[in-house]
N, C-alpha and C positions, 0 to 999 in steps of 0.2 A: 504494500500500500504506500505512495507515495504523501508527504507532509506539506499538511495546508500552508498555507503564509501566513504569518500572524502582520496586520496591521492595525492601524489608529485612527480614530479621528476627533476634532476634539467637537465638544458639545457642552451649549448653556449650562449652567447650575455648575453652582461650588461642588469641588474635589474637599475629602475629610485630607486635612494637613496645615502645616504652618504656611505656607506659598503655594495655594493654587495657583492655578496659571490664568491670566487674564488675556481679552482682549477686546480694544474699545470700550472697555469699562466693566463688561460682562466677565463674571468668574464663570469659569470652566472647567472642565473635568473632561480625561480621557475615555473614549470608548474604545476598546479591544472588538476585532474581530477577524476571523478564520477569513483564507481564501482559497476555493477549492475550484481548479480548473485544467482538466483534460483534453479541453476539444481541440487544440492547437490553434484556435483566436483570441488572441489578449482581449481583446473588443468586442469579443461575441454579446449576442444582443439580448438574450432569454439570459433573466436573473433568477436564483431561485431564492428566495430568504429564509432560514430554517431557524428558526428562535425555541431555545429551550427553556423548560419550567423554572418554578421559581427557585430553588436552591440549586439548581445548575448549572453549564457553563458551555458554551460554543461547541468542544468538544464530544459532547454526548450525540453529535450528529458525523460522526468520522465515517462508521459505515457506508448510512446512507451518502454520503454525501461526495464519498470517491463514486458512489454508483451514479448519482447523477451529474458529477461533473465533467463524463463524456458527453453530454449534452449540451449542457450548460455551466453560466457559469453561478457557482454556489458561495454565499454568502452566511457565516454561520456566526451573530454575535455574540459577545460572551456582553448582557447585559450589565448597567453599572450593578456594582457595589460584588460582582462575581466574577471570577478567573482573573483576565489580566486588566478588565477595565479598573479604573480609579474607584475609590469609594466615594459616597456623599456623605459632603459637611450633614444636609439637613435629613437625619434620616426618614421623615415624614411626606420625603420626595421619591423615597421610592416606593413608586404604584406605575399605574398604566397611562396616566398623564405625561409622567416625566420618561418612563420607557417610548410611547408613544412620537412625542416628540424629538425623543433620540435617533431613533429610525427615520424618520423624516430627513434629519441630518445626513445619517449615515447614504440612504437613499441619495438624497443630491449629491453626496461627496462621489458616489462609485455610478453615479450617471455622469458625473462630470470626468471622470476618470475615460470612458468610455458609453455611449448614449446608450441608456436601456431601449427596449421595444418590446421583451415580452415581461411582465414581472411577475413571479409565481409566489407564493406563501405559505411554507410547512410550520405549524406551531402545536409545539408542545405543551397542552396547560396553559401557563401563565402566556407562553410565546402564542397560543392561540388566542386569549382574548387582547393580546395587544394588533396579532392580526387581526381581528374583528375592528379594533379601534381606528387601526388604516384604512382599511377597505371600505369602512361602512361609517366614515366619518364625511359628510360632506366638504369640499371648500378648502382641503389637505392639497398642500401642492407636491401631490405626488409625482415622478417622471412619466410616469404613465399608471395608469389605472389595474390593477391587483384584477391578474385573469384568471385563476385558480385558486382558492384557498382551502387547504388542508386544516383539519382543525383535529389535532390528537388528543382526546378524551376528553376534552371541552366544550362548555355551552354557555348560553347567557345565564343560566341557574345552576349554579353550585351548591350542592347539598350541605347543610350547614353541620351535620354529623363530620363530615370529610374535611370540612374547615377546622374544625375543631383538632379534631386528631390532626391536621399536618403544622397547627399552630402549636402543639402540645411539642413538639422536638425543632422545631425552626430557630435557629440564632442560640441553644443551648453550648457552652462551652464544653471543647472535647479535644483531648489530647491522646496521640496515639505515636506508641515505639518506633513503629513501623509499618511503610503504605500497605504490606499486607494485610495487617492488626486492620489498617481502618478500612479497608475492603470486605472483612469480613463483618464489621460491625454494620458498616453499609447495606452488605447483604441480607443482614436481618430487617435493618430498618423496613427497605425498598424490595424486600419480598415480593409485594404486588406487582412488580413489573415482568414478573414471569419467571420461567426458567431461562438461564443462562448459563453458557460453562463456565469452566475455571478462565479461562482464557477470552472468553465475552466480557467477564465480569469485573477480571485485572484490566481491561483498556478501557470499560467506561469508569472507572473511578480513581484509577490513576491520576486524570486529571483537575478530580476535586479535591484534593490534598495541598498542602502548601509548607516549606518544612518552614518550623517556627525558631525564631534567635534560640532561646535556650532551649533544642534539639526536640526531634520526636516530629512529628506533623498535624498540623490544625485540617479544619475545611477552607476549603477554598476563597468563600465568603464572609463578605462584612456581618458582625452577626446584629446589625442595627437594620437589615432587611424586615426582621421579625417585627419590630415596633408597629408599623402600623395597623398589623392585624392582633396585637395588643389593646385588649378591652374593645377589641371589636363587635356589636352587638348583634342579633339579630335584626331587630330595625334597621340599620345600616344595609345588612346584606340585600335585606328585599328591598331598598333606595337602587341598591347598586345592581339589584336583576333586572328592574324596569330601564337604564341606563342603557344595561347590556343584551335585551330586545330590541331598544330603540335603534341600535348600531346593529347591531342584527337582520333587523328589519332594512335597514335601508345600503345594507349587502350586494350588489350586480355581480360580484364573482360567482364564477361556476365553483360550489361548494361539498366539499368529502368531508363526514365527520368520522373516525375512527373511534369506534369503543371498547375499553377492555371488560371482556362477558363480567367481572366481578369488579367491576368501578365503585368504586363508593363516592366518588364526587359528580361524574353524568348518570344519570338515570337513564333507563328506559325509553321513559315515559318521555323526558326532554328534548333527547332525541328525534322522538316523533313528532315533538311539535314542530325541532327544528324542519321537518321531510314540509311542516303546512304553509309555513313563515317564510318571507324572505326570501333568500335564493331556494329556497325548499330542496335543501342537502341533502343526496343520499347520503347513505351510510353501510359502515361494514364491523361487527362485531368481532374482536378477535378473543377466540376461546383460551381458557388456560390463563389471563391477563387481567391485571387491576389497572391500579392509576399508578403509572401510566405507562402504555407499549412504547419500546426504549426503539423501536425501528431499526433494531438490530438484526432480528432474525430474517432470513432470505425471503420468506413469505410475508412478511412487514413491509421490506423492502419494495417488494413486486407490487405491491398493491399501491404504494406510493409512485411508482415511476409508470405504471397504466394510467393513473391518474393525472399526469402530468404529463406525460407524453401521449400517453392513449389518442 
């Protein structure tokens, strides 16, 4: 498998440190991300963007993403406050507003590198409802209009059981000997993401590790991501499913929802509304699978790049 390219680009809102970096008066902060491309065109015109959930990191799309960057060319960020991007000063800024707007950046930075024309959307979770928030946000000056969007295990209704439990271990302090130690504690954790080998399992978590000054290795992540789904209420969430209809609703991409047979954050049931609503998504059930399928396995795989190339 050959190694993505890590680049940068910088973006609005303060960087956590003594000297963020400013410019024109706006503090700013680094975004980290992947560049994945096979087809032999620097310039190739079909983008694919593949945004991972919310404690993850660009990397968790390595698989896929050598698979579709014969095609095209693949864009995998590692959002703020995770892998190699900067952390935030404010951490009340990390949500899908300020994710949102980052993408927007990033978007114009790599159209201006090379002009998009086709732009596609794989999201993980949290990378899925910030795709929802591109595509179905009117008046976004996007480079071109989001013609695909994948949406892995996500919807505009997030089961509040599910929120609960992924808020229950998000931003907790952990320290570990060695990246095995924390791969296998990961394993426990991320159970729901299916079966995987030994060797599936050491490449996706390898790179949420980070070795810490006084030895042994942390997560990859700022652990002030957590705050704002601290003291999160019920009331709130249902403020924020009516939101994430509305953007839902006014959706034009041709839409794939992926779900794992044993989800506990998409339902069913949500599902089907998304098939009434909107782009009216199909969808495809993957058995064996919680929250959320890592698109690792070849049959993950395959159904992503039908979808997209189909």
């Amino acid at each position: 498998m050959i190694e993505p390219r890590l680049n940068y680009v910088l973006c609005p809102g303060a960087a956590c440190g003594p000297v963020p970096p400013v410019q024109d008066g706006i503090a700013l902060h680094r975004l980290a991300y992947w560049e994945w491309n096979q087809t032999g065109q620097s310039d190739h015109p079909h983008v694919i963007v593949c945004v991972h959930g919310l404690t993850r990191q660009g990397r968790d799309f390595d698989v896929l993403a050598e698979a579709l960057s014969h095609h095209a060319r693949v864009i995998c960020p590692d959002m703020a406050g995770r892998g190699h991007s900067d952390w935030l000063a404010d951490p009340m800024a990390y949500g899908v507003p300020q994710y949102t707007a980052d993408m927007l950046v990033l978007l114009q930075h790599v159209h201006a590198q090379a002009p998009i024309g086709t732009l596609d959307w794989v999201g993980t979770s949290m990378g899925g409802l910030i795709g929802m928030a591109v595509a179905g946000s009117p008046g976004l000056a996007l480079p071109a209009p989001v013609r695909r969007l994948l949406l892995n295990d996500v919807g505009p209704r997030l089961e509040w059981a599910a929120l609960q439990r992924i808020g229950a271990y998000v931003g907790e302090p952990v320290r570990f000997d060695s990246v095995a130690e924390g791969a296998a504690l990961m394993r426990v954790i991320s159970a729901s993401f299916g079966p995987h080998t030994d060797a599936q399992w050491l490449a996706l978590s390898t790179p949420m590790l980070r070795p810490l000054p006084q030895g042994g290795f942390g997560l990859h992540y700022d652990p002030q991501i957590a705050v704002p789904m601290q003291g999160m209420s019920r009331e709130q969430v249902d403020q924020g499913e009516a939101l994430l209809w509305a953007l839902y609703d006014a959706i034009t991409a041709q839409t794939l929802v992926l779900r794992g047979a044993e989800s506990d954050l998409l339902s069913t049931a949500t599902v089907q509304e998304m098939a009434q609503r909107g782009p009216q998504a199909r969808s495809a059930t993957l058995e064996g699978v919680g929250h959320a399928p890592t698109l690792v396995q070849p049959e993950q795989v395959a159904l992503v790049q039908e979808f997209l190339f189909g």
